[in-house]
N, CA, C and O of each residue as an XYZ file, in Angstrom:
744
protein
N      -8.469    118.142    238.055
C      -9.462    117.085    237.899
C      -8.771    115.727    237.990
O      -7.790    115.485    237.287
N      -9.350    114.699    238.983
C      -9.174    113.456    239.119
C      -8.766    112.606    237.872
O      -9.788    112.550    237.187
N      -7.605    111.809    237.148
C      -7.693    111.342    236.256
C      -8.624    109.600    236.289
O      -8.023    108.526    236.283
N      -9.768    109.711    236.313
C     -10.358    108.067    236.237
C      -9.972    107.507    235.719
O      -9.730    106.556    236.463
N      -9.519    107.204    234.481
C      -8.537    106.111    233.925
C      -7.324    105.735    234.906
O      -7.189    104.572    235.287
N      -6.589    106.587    235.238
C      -5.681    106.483    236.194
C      -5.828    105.553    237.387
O      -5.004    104.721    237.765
N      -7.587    105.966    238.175
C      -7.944    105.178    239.010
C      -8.045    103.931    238.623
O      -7.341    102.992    238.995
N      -9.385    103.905    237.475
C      -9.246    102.241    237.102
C      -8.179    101.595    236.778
O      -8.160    100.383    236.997
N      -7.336    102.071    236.337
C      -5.958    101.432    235.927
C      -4.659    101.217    237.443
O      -3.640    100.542    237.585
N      -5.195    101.908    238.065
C      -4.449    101.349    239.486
C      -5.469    100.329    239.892
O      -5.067     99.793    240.925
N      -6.311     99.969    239.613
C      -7.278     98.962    240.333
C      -6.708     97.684    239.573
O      -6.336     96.651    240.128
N      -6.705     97.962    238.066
C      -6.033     96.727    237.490
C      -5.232     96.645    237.580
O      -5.375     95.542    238.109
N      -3.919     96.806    237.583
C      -2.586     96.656    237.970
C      -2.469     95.774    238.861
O      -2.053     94.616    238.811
N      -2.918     96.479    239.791
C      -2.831     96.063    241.319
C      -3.606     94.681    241.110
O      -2.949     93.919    241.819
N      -4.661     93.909    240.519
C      -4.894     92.726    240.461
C      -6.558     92.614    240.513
O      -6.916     91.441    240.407
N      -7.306     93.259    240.607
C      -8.892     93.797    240.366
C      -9.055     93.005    238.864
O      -8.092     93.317    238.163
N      -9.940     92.116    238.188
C     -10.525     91.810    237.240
C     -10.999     92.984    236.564
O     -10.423     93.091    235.482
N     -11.795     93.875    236.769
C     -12.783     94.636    236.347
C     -12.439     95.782    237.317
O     -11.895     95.672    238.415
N     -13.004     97.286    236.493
C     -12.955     98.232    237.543
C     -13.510     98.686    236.830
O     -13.616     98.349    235.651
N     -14.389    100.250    237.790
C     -14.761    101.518    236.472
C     -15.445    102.726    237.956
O     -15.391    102.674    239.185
N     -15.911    103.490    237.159
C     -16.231    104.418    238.050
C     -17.095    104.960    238.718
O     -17.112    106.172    238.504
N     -18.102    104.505    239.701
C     -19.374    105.095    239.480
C     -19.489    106.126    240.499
O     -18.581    106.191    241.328
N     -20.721    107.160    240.589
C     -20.915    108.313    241.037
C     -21.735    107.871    242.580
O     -22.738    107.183    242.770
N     -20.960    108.487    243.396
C     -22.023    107.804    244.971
C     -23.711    107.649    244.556
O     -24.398    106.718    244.977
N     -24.114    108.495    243.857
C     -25.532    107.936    244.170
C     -25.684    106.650    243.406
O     -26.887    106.407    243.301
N     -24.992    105.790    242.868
C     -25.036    104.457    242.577
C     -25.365    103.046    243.529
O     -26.012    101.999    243.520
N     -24.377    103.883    244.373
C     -24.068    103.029    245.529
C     -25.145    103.127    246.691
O     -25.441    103.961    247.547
N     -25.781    101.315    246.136
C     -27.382    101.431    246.990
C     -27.084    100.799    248.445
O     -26.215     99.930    248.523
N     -27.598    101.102    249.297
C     -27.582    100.833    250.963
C     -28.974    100.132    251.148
O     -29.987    100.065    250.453
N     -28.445     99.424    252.908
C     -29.724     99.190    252.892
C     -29.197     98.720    254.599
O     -28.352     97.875    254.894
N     -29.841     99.401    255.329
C     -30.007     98.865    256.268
C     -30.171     96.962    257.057
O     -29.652     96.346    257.989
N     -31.003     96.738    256.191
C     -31.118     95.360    256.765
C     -29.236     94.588    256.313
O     -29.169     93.421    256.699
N     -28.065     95.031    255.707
C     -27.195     94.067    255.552
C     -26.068     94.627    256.878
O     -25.147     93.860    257.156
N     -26.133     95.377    257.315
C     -25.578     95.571    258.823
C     -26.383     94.509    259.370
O     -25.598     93.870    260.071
N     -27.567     93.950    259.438
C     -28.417     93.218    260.312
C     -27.976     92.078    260.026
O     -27.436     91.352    260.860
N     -28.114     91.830    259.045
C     -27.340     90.058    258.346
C     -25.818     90.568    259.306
O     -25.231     90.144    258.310
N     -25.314     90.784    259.725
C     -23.676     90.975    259.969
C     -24.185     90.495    261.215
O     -23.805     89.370    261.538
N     -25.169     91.261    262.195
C     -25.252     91.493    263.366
C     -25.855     89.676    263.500
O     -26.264     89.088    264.501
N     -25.737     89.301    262.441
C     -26.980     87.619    262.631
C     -25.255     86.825    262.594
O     -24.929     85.644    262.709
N     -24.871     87.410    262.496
C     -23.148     86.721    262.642
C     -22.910     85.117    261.806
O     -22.044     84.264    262.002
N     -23.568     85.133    261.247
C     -23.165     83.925    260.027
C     -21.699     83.731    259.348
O     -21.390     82.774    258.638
N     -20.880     84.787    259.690
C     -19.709     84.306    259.671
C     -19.073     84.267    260.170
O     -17.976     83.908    259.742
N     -19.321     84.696    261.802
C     -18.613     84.730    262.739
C     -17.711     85.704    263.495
O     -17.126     85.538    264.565
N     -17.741     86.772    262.670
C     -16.819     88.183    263.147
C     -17.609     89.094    263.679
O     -17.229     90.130    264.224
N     -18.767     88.719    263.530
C     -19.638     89.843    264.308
C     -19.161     90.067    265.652
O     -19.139     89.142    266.464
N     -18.631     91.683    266.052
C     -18.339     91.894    267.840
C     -16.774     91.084    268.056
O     -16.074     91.273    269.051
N     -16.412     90.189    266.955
C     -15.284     89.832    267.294
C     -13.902     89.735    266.313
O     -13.070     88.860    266.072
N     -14.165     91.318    265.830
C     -13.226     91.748    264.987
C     -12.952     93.483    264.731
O     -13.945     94.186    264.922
N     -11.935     94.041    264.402
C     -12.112     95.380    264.545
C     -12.519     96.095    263.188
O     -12.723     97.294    262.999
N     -12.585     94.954    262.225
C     -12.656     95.487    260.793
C     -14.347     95.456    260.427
O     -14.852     96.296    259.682
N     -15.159     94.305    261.100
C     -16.462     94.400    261.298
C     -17.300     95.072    262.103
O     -16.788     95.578    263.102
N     -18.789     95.251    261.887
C     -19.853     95.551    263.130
C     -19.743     94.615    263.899
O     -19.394     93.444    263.751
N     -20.199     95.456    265.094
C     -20.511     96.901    265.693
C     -19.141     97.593    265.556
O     -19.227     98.804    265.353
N     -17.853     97.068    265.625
C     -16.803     97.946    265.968
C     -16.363     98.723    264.766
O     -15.344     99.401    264.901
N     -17.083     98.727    263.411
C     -16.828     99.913    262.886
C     -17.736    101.231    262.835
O     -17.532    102.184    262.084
N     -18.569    101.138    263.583
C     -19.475    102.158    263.818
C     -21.179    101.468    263.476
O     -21.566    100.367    263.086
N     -21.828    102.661    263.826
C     -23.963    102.600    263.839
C     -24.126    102.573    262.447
O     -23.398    103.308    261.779
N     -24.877    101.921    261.938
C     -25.096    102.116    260.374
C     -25.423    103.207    259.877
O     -24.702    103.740    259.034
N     -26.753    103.849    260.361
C     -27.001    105.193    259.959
C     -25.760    106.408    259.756
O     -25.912    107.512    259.233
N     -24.481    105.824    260.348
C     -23.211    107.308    260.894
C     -22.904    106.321    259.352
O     -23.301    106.863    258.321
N     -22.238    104.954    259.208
C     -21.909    104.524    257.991
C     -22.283    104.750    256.731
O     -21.566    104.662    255.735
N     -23.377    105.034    256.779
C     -24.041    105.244    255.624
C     -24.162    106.534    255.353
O     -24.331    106.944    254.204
N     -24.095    107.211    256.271
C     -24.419    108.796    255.750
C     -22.749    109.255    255.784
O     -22.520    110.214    255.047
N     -21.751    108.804    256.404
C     -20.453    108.731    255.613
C     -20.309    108.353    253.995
O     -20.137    109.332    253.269
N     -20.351    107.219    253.430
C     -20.913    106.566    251.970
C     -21.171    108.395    251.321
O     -20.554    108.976    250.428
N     -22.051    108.778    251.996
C     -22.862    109.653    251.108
C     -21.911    111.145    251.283
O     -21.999    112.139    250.562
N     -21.296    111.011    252.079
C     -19.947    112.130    252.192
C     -18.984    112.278    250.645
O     -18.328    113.243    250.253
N     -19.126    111.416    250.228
C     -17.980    110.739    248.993
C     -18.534    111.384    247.579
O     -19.527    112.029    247.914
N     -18.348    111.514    246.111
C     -18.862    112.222    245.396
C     -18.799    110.873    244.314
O     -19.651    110.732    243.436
N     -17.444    109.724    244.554
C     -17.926    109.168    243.410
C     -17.145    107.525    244.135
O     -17.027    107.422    245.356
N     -16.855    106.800    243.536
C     -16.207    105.511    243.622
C     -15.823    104.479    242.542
O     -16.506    104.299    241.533
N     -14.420    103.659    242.884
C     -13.896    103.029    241.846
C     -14.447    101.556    242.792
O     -14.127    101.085    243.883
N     -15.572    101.111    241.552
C     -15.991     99.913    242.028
C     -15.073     99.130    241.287
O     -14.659     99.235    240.133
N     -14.893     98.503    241.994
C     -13.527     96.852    241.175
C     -14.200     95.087    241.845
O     -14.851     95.012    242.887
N     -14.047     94.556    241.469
C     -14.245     92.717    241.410
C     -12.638     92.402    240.918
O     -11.800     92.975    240.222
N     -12.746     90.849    241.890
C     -12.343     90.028    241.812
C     -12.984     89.171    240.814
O     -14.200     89.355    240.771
N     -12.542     88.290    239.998
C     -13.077     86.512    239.791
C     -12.475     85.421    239.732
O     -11.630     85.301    238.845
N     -12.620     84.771    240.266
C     -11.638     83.008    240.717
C     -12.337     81.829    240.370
O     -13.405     81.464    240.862
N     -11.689     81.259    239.508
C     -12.210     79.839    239.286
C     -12.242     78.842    240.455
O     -11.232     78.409    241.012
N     -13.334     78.568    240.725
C     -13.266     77.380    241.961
C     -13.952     76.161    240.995
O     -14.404     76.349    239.865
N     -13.909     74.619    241.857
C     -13.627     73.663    240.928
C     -15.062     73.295    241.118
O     -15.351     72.281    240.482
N     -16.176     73.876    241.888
C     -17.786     73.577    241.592
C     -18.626     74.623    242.527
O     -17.772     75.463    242.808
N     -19.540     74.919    243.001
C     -20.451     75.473    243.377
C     -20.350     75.067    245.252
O     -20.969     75.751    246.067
N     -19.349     73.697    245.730
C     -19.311     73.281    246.764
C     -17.753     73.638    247.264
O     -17.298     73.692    248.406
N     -17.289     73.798    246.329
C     -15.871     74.419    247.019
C     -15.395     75.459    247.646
O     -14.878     76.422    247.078
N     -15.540     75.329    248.883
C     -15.676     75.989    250.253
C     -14.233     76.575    250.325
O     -13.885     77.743    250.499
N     -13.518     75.497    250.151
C     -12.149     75.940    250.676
C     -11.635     76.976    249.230
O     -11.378     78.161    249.444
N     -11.523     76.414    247.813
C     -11.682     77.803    247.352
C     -12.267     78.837    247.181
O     -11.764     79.752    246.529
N     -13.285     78.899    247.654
C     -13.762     80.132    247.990
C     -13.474     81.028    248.837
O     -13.719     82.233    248.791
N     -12.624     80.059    250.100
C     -12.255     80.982    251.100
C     -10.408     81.063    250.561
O      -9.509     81.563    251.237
N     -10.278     80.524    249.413
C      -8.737     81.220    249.340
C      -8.860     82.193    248.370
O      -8.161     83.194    248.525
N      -9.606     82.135    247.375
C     -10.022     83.404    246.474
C     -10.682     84.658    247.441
O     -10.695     85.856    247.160
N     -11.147     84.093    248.491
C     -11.639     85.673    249.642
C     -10.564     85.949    249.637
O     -10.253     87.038    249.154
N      -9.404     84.943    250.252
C      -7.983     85.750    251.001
C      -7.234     86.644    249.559
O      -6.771     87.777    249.424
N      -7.401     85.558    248.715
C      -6.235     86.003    247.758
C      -7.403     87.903    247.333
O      -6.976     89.058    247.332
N      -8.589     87.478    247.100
C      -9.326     89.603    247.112
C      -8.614     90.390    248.366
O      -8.222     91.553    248.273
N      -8.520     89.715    249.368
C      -8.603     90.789    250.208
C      -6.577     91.303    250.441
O      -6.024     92.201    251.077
N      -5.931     89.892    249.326
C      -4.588     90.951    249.366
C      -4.674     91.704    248.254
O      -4.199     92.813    248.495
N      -5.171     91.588    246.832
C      -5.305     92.790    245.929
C      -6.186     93.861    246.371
O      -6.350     94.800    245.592
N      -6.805     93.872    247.545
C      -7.530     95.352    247.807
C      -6.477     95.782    248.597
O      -6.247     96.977    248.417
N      -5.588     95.127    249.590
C      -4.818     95.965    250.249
C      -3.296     96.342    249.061
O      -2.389     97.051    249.497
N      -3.239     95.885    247.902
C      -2.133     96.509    247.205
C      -2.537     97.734    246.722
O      -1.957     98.801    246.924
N      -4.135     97.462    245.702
C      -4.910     98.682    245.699
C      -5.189     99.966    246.701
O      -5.432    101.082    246.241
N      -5.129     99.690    248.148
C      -4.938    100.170    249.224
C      -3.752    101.320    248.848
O      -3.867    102.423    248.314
N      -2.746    100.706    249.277
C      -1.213    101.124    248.881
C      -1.154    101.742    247.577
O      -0.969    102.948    247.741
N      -1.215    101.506    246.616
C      -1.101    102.623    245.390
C      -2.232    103.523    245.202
O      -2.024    104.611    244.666
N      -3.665    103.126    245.664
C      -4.276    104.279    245.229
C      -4.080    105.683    245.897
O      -4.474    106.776    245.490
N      -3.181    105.290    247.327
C      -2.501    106.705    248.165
C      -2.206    107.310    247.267
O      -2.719    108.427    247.184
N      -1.143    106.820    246.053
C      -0.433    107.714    245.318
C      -1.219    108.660    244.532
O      -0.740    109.645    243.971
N      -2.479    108.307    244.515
C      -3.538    109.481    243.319
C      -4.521    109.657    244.074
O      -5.285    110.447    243.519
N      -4.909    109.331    245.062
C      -5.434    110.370    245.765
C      -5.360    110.669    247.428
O      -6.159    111.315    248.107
N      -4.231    110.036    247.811
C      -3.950    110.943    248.778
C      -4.504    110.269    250.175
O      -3.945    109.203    250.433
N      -5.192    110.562    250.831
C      -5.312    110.074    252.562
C      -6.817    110.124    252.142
O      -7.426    109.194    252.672
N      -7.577    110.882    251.390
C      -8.594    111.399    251.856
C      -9.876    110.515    250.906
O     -10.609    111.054    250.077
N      -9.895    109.092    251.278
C     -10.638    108.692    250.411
C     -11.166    107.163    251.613
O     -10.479    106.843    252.583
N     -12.260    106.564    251.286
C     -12.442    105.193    251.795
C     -12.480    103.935    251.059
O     -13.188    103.436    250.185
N     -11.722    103.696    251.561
C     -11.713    101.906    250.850
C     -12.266    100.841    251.887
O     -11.802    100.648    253.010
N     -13.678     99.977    251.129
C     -14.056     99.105    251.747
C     -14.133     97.838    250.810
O     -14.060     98.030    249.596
N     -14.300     96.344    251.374
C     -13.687     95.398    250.440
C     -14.460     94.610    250.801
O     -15.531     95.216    250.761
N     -14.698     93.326    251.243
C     -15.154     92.063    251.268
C     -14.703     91.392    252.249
O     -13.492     91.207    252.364
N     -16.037     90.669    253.571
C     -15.241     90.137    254.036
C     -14.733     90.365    255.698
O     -14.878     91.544    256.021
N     -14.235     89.593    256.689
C     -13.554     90.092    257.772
C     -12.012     89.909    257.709
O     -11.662     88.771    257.397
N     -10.831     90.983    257.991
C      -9.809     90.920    258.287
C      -9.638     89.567    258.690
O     -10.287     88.725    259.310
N      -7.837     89.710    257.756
C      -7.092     88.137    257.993
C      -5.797     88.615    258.434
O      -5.164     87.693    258.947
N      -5.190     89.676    258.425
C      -3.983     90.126    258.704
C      -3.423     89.540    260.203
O      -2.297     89.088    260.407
N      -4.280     89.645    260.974
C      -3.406     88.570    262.133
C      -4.795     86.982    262.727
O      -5.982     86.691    262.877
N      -3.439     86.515    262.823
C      -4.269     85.019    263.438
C      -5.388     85.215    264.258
O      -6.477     84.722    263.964
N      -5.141     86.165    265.662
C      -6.305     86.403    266.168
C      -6.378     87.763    266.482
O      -5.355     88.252    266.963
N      -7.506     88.605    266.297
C      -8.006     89.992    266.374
C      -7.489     90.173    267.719
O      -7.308     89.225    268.483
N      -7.254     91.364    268.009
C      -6.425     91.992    268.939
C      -8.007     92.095    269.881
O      -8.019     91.713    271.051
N      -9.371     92.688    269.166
C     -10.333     92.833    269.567
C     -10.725     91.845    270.608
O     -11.303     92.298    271.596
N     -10.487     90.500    270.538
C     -10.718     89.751    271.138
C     -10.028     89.354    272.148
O     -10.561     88.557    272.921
N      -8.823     89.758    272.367
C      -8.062     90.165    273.554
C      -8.391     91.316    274.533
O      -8.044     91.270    275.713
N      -9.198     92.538    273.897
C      -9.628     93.935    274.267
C      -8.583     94.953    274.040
O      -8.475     95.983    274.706
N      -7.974     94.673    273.255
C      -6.841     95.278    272.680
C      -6.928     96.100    271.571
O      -7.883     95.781    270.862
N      -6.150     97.246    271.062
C      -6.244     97.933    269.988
C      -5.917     96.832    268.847
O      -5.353     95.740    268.914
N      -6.437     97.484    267.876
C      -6.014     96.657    266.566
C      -4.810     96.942    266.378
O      -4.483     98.091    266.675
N      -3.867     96.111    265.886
C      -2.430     96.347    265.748
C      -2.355     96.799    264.241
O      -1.270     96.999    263.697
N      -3.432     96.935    263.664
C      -2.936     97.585    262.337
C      -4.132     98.446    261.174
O      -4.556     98.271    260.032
N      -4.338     99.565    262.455
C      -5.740    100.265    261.800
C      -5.625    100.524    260.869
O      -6.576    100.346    260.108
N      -4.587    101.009    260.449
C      -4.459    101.640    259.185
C      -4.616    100.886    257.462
O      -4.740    101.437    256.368
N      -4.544     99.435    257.846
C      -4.776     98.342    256.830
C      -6.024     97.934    256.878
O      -6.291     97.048    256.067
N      -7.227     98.438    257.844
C      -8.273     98.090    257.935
C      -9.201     98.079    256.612
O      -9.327     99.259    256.282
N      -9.811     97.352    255.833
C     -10.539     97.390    254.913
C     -11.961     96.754    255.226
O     -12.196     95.603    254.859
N     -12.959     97.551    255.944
C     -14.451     96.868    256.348
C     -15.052     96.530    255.214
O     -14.912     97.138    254.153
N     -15.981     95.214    255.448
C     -16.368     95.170    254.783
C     -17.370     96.017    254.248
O     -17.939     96.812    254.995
N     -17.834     95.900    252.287
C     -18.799     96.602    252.148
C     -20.307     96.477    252.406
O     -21.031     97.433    252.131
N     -20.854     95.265    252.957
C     -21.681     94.822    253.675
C     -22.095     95.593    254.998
O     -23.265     95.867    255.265
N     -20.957     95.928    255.832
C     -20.930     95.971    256.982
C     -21.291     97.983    256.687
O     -21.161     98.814    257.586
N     -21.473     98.120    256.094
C     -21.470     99.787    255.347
C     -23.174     99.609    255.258
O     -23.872    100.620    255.186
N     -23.622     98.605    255.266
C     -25.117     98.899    254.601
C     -24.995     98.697    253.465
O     -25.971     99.161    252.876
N     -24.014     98.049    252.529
C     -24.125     98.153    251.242
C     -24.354     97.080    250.008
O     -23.667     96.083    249.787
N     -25.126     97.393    249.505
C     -26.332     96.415    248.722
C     -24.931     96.077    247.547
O     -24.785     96.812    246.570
N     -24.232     95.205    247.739
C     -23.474     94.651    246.827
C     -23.758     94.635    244.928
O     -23.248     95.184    243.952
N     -25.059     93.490    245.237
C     -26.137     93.116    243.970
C     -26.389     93.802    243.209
O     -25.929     93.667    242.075
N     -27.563     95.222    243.676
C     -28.076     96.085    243.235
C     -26.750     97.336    243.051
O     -26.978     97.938    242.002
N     -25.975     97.671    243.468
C     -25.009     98.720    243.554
C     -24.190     97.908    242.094
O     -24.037     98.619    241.101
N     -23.732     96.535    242.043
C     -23.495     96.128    240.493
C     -24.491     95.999    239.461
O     -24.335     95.701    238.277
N     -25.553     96.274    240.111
C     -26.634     95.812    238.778
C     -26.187     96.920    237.991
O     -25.500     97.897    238.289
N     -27.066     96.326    236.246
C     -27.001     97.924    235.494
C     -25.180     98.456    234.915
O     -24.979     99.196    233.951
N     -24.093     97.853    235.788
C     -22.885     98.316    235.228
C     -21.957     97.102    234.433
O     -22.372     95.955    234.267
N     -20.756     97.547    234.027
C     -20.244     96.036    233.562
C     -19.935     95.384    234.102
O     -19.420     94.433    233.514
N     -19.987     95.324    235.841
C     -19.544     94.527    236.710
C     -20.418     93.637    237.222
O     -21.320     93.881    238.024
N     -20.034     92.249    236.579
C     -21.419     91.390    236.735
C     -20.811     91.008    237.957
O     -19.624     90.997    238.283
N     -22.297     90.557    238.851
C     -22.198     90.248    240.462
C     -21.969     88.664    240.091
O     -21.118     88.118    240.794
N     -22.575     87.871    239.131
C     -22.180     86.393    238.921
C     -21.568     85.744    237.240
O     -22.195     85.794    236.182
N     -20.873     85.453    237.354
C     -19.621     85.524    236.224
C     -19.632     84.027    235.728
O     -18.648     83.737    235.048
N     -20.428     83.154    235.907
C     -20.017     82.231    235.695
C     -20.274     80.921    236.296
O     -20.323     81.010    237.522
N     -20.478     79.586    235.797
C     -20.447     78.560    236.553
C     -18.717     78.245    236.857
O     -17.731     78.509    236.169
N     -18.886     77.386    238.552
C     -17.439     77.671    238.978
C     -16.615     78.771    238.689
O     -15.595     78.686    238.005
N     -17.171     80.109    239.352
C     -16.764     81.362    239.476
C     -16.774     81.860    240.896
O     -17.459     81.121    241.603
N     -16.349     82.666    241.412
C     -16.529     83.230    242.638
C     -16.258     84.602    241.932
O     -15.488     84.888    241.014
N     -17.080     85.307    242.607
C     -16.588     87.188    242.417
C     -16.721     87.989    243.768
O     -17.805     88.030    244.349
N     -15.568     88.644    244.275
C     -15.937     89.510    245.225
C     -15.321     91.343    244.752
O     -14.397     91.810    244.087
N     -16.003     91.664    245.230
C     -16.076     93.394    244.704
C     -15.315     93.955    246.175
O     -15.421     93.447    247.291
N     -14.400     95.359    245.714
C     -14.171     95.771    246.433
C     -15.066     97.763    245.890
O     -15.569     97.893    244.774
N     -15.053     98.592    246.600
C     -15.310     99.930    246.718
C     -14.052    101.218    247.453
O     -13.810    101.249    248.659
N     -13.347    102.249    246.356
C     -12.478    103.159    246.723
C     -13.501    104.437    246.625
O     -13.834    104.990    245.577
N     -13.919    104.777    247.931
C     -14.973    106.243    247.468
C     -13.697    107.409    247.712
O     -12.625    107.410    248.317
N     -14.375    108.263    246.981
C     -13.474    109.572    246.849
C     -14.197    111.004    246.757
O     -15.423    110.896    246.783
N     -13.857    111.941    246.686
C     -14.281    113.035    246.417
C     -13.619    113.980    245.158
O     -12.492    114.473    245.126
N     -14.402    114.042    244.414
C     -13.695    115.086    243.296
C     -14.062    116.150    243.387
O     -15.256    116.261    243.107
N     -13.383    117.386    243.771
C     -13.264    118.137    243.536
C     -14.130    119.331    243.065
O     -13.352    120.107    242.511
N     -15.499    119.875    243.032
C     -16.170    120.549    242.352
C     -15.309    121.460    241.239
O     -15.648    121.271    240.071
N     -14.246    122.417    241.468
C     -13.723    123.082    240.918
C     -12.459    122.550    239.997
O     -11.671    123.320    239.448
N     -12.387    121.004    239.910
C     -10.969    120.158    239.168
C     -10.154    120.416    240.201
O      -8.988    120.022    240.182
């Protein structure tokens, strides 16, 4: 049997605010937030390998999600200096999206290859996407899609747990998701 403390406690280590455990059917979807992606408001839409379309059809995404038996939901939170601070917001994205890839890296150690990690966000690992050259990604294996780009209802998937989706005036929070499978038999 999976030790969950173990998990949440590699989530904190590694630099996660908050972590805990919830069971896939927690984790609410929704079609229309692939569509917000596809409305490209941030710009990676089609021109990144970590976003839609190039991580797959939503329906195959989502009914992957549902492959999984449980997940270590974790948040970030960063003080930014008002509600208009753009630029920290986009260094508290960068600075989440290197504690999901440390989390990345140690949660191998407890469970192994066979799990998905999705995070927040489009890849920053190189200056410009290989995608946009027509090129392979030079580093699939660090890929962390976002959980948006999954169909996945951020809001509602934190409602209800201790992981509040808004933390605060001059707060930023971004959540990352490690799905896994336990084991029926331990």
């Amino acid at each position: 049997m999976l030790d969950y403390d173990l998990l949440i406690r590699t989530a904190l280590e590694n630099g996660a605010t908050k972590a805990m455990i919830i069971p896939q059917e927690k984790v609410i979807t929704n079609r229309a937030f692939w569509d917000i992606c596809a409305g490209n408001g941030c710009g990676n839409f089609n021109q990144c390998w970590n976003c839609p379309p190039a991580i797959g059809e939503i329906d195959d995404l989502i009914a992957k999600i549902r492959t999984y038996t449980h997940g270590v939901l974790y948040q970030t939170i960063w003080e930014i200096e008002d509600s208009f601070d753009f630029e920290g917001m986009g260094e508290a994205g960068s600075q989440h999206k290197a504690t999901s890839r440390r989390i990345q890296e140690a949660i191998k150690n407890v469970l192994g290859e066979g799990f998905l990690h999705l995070s927040s966000g489009g890849c920053d690992l190189c200056e410009r996407c290989a995608k946009k050259d027509n090129e392979p990604c030079r580093f699939p294996e660090k890929l962390l899609p976002p959980m948006e780009g999954y169909g996945i209802d951020v809001y509602r998937t934190a409602k209800g747990t201790e992981l509040k989706y808004i933390n605060g005036e001059n707060t930023v929070t971004y959540f990352g998701l490690v799905l896994f499978t336990e084991a029926e038999n331990g």
